[in-house]
DRENDO-1510 file (C-alpha; in Angstrom, 1 decimal, always signed):
<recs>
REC; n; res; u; v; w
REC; 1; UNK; +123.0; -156.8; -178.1 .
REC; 2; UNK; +122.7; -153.0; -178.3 .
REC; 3; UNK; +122.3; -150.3; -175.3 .
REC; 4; UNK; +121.5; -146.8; -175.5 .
REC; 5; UNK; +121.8; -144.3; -172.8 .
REC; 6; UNK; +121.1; -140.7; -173.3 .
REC; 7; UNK; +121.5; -137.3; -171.4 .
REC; 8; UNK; +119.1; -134.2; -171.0 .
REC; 9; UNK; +115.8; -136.7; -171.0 .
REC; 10; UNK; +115.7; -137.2; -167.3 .
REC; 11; UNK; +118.1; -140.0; -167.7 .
REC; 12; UNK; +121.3; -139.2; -165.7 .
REC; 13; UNK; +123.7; -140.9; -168.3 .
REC; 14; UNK; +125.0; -144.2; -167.1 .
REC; 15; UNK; +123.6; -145.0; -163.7 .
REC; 16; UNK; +120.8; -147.4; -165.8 .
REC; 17; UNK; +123.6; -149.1; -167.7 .
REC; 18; UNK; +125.0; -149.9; -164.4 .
REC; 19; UNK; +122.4; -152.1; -163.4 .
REC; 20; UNK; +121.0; -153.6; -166.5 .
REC; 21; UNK; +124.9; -154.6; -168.2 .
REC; 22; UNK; +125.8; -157.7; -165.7 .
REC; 23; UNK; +122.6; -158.7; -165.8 .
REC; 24; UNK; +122.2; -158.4; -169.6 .
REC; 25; UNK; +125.2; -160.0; -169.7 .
REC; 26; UNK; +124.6; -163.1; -167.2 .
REC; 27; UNK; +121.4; -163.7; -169.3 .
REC; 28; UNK; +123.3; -164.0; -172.7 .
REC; 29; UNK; +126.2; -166.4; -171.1 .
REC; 30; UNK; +123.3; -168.7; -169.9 .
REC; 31; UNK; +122.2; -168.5; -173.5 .
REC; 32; UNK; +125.6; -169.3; -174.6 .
REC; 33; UNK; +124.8; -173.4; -173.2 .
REC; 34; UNK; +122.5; -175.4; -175.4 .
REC; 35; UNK; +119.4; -177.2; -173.9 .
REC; 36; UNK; +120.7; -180.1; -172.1 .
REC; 37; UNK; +119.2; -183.0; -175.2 .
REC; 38; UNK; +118.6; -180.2; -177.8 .
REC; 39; UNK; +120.5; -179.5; -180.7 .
REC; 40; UNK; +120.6; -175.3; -180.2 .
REC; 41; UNK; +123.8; -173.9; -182.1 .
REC; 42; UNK; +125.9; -172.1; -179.0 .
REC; 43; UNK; +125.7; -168.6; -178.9 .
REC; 44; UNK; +128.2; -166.5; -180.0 .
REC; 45; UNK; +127.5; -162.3; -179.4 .
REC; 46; UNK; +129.2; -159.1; -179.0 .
REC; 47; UNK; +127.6; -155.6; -177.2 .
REC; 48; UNK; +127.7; -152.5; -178.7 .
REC; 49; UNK; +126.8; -149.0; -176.4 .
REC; 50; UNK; +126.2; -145.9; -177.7 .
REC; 51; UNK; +125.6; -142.9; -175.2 .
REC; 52; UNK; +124.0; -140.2; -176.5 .
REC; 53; UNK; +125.0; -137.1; -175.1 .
REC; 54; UNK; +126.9; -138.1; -172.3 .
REC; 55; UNK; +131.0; -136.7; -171.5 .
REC; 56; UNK; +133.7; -139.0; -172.6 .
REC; 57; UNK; +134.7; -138.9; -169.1 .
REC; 58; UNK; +131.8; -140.3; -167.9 .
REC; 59; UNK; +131.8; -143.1; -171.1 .
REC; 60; UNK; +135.6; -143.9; -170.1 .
REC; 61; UNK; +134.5; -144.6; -166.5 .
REC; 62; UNK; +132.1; -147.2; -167.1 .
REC; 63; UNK; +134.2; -148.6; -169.7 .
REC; 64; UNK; +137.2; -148.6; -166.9 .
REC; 65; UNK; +135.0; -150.4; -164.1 .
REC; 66; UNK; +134.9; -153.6; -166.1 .
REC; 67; UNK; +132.4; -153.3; -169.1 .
REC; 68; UNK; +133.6; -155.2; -171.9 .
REC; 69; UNK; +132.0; -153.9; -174.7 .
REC; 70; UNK; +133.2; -154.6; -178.3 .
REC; 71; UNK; +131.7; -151.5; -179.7 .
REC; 72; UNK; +131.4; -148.5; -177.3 .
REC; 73; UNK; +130.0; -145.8; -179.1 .
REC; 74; UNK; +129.1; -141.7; -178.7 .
REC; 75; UNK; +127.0; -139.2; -180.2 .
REC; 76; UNK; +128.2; -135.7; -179.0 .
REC; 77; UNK; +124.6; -134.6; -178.1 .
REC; 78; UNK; +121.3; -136.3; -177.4 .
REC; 79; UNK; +119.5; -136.6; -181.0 .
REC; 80; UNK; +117.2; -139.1; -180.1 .
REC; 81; UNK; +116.6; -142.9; -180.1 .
REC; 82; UNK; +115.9; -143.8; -182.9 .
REC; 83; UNK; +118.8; -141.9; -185.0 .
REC; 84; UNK; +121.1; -143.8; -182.4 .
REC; 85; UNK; +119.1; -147.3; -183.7 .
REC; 86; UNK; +119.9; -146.1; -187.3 .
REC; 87; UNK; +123.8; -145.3; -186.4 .
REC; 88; UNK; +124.4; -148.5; -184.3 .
REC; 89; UNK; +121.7; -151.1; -186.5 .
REC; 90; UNK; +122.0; -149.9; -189.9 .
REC; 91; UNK; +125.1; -147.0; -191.0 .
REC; 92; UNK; +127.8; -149.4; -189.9 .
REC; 93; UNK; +129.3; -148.1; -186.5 .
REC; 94; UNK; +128.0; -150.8; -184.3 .
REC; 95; UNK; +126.3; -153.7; -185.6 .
REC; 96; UNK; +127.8; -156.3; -188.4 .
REC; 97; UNK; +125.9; -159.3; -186.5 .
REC; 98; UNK; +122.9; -160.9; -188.6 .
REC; 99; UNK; +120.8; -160.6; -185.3 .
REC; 100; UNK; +120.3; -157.8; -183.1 .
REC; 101; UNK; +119.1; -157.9; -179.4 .
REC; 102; UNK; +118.2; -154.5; -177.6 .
REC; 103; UNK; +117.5; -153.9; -174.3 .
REC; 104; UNK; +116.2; -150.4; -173.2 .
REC; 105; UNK; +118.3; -148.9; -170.1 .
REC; 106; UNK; +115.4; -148.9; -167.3 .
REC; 107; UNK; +115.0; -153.2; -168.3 .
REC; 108; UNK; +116.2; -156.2; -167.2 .
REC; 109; UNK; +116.1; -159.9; -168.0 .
REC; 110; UNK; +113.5; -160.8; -165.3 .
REC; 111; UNK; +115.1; -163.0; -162.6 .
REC; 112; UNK; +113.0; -166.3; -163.0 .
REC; 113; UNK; +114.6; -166.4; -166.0 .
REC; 114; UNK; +118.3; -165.8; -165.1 .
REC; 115; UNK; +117.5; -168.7; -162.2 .
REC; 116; UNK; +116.2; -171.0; -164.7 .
REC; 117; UNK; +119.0; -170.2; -167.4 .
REC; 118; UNK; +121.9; -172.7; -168.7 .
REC; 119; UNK; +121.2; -176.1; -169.4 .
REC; 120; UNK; +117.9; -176.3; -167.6 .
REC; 121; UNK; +116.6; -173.5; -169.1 .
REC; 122; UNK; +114.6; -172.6; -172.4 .
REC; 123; UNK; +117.0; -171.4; -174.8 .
REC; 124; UNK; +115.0; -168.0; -175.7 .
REC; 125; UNK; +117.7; -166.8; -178.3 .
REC; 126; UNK; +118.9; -169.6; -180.4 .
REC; 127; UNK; +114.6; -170.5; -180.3 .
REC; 128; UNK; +114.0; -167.0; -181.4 .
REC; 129; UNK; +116.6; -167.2; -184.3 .
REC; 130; UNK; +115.5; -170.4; -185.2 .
REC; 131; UNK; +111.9; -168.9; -186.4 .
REC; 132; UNK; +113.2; -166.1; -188.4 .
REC; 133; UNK; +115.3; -168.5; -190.0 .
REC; 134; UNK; +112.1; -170.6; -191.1 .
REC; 135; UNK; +109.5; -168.3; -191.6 .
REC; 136; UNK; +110.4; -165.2; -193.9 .
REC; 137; UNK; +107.5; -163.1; -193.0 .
REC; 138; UNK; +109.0; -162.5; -189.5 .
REC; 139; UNK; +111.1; -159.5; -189.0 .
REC; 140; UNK; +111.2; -160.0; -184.7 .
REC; 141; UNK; +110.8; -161.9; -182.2 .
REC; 142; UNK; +109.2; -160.3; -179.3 .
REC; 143; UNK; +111.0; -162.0; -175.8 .
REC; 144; UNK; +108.8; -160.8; -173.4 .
REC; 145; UNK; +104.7; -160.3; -172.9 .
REC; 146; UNK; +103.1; -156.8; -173.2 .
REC; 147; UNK; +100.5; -155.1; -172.2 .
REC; 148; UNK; +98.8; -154.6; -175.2 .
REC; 149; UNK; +99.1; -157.8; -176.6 .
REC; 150; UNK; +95.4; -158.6; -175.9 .
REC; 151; UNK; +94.4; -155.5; -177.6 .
REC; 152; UNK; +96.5; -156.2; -180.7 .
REC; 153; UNK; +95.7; -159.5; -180.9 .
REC; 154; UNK; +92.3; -158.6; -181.1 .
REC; 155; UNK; +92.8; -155.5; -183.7 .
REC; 156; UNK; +94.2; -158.3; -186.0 .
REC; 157; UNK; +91.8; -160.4; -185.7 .
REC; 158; UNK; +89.2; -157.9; -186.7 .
REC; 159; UNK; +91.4; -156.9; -189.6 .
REC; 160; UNK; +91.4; -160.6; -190.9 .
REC; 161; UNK; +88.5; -161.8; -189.9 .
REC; 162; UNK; +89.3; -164.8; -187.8 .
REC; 163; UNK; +91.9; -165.1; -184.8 .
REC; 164; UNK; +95.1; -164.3; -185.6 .
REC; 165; UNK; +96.4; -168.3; -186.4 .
REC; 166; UNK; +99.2; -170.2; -183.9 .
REC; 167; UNK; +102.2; -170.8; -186.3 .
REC; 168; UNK; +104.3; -174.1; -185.5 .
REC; 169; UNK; +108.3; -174.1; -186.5 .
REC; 170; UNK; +108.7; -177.1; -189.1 .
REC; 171; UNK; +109.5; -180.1; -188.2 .
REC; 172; UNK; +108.0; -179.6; -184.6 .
REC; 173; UNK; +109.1; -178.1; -181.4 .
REC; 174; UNK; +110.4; -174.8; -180.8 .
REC; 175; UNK; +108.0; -172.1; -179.7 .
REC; 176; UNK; +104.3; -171.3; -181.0 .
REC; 177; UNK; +103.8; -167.7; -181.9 .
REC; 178; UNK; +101.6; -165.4; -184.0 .
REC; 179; UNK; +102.4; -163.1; -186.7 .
REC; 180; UNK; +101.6; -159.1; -185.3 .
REC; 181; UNK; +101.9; -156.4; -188.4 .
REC; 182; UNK; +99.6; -153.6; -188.0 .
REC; 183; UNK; +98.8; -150.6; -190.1 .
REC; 184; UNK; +100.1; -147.1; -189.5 .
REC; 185; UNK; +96.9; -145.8; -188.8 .
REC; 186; UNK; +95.7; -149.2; -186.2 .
REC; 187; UNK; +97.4; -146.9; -182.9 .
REC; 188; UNK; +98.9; -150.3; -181.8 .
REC; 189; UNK; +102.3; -150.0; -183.7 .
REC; 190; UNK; +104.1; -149.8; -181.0 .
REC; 191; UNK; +103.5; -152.8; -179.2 .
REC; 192; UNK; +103.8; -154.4; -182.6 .
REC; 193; UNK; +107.6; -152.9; -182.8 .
REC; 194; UNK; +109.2; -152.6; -179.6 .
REC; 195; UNK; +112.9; -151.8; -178.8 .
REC; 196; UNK; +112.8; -153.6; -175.2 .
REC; 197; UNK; +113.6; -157.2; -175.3 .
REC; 198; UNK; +113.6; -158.1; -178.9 .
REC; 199; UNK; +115.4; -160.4; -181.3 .
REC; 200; UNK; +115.7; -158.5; -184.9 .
REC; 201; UNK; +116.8; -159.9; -188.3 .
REC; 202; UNK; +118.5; -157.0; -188.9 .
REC; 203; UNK; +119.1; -156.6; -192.8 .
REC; 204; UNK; +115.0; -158.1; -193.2 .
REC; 205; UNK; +114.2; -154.8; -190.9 .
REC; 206; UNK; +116.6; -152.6; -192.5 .
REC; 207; UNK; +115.1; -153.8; -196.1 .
REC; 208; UNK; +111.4; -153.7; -195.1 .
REC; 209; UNK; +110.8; -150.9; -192.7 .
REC; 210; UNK; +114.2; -148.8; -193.4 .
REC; 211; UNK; +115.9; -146.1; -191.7 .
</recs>
């Protein structure tokens, strides 16, 4: 799982990272626990942070209030988000894991879901990894509803023709879920790639999309 936190955008450094880490964190221990009479692989992860911008003071003060973070990482001035998803996901300084998780600073895991987590909950991860594994057009897994997804539900459809078709895993079970790609040029790209809230295959992404 990766955070970001940035300076100079409004953003005052790590006040959001204050609030979203334990809960981050309580959501992917819950994960850790397979479905009680499921056969989910535990969980194994590691965070990496990387704070654009911010002092070192301010990055050694989080760190020394309890955050254990394998990777904690920092860009000497705010360059963006997306060159901090290329440093952390794809030029080595963070990420080694197959999977990546991120979670913008200003989101949460929503609480019916940390109530409902552990054995009597869906396990969202190891369900989400489970799909990329068996279906190699995938690149993400989205975790959460959006907004748009009416609107680029229907886009698609009207690109193909026909409603965008229901996909089963094999073998049964597991989670339904449609295929989203758009073009460039459709205006609905972002809510076809989002950085809030979703599972990656990371080397599929870096080898498809690139930096």
């Amino acid at each position: 799982m990766t955070f970001f936190s940035c300076v100079g955008t409004g953003v005052s450094g790590t006040s959001d990272l204050e609030t979203i880490y334990p809960a981050a964190v309580r959501y992917l221990e819950a994960q850790r626990v397979p479905t009680a009479g499921r056969s989910e692989r535990p969980l194994r992860y590691e965070l990496a942070w990387l704070d654009n911008g911010g002092s070192e003071a301010a990055r050694q003060a989080f760190l020394q209030q309890g955050a254990q973070i394998e990777h904690p990482l920092r860009n000497p001035t705010n360059e963006g988000l997306f060159r901090a998803v290329n440093d952390v996901w794809f030029r080595g300084r963070g990420c080694r894991a197959p999977y990546v998780l991120n979670l913008e600073d200003d989101r949460e895991p929503h609480p019916h879901i940390l109530a409902h987590g552990g054995v009597h909950g869906l396990q969202h991860l190891a369900r989400a990894i489970r799909l990329l594994e068996e279906d190699e057009q995938l690149g993400g897994v989205r975790l959460k509803n959006e907004f748009s997804d009416g609107k680029i539900a229907a886009a698609a459809a009207a690109a193909l023709g026909r409603p965008v078709p229901w996909q089963r895993p094999r073998g049964g079970g597991g989670a339904g879920y449609q295929r989203h790609c758009m073009e460039l040029s459709s205006g609905f790209v972002w809510g076809s790639f989002s950085m809030a809230a979703v599972l990656y295959d990371r080397e599929r992404l870096q080898s498809r999309v690139g930096l």
